[in-house]
C-alpha positions in Angstrom: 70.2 87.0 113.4 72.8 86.1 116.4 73.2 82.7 114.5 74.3 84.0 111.2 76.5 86.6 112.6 78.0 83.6 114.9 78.1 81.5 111.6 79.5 84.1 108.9 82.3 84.4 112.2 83.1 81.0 112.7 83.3 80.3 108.5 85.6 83.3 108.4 87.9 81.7 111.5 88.2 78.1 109.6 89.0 79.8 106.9 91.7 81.9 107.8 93.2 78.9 109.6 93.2 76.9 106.3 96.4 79.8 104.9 99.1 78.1 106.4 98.4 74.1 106.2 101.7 74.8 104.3 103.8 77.0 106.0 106.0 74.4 107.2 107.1 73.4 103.9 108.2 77.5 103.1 112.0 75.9 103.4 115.4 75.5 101.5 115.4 71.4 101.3 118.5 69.1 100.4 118.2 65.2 99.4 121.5 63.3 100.7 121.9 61.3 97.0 124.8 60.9 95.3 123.3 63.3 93.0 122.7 66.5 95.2 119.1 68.2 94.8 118.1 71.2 96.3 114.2 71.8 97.2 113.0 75.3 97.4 109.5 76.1 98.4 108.5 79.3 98.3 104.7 81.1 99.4 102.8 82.6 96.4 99.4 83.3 95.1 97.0 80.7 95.8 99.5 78.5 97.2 103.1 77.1 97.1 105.9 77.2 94.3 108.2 74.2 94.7 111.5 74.6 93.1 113.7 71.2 92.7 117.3 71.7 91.2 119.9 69.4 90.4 123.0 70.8 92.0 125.7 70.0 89.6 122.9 70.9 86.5 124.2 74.4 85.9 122.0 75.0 82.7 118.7 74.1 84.3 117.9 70.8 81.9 117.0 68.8 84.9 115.1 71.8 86.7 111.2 70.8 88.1 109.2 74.4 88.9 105.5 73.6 89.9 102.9 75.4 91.9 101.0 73.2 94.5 98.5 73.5 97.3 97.9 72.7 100.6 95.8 69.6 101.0 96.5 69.8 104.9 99.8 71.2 107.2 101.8 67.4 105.9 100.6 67.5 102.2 101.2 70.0 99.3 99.5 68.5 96.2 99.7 69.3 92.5 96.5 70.3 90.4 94.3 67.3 90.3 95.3 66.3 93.8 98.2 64.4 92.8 100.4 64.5 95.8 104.3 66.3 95.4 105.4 66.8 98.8 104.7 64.8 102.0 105.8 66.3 105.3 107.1 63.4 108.1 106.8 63.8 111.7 110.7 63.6 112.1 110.8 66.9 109.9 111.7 65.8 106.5 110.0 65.8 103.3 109.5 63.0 100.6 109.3 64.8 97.1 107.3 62.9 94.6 107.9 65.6 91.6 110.1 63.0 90.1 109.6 59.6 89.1 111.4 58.3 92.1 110.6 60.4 95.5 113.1 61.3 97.6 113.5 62.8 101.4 114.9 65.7 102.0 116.2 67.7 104.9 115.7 71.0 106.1 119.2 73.5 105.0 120.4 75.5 107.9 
């Protein structure tokens, strides 16, 4: 009985930890192109809504709105487990929502 109280405890611990493999993408994100983008990822239901906007687009035409999920705390994927954002160890993120990916940085 011990074991499966230990067990039930330890499966509810890994899974609580499993949450925020994303929380480090929950950011406002710019790109440094010639054609500003801004990156907004946002925490909702299930996972993560990513939010890419071409600055100068005022009517939305160019506007990408996905929901992804954590794969693990550097990866949000999109349904399937195609990967959409990638985060590096020197704190920016490659955005493959596009057909070219791009890196952004953090907005202070």
């Amino acid at each position: 009985m011990k074991k499966i109280i230990f067990a039930l405890v330890a499966c509810a611990a890994l899974a609580g930890c499993n949450k925020d493999e994303g929380a480090a993408f929950v950011e406002v994100w710019k790109n440094s192109d010639r054609l500003s983008e801004t990156l907004t990822v946002t925490k909702v239901d299930g996972g993560y809504r990513a939010l890419s906007q071409i600055d100068k687009d005022t009517k939305g035409y160019m506007k990408v709105e996905t929901v992804l999920v954590a794969e693990s705390k550097q990866l949000l994927v999109k349904d399937g487990g195609k990967r959409a954002l990638e985060l590096a160890s020197d704190g920016t993120v490659t955005s493959f929502l596009r057909t070219k990916e791009d890196t952004f940085t953090k907005v202070n």
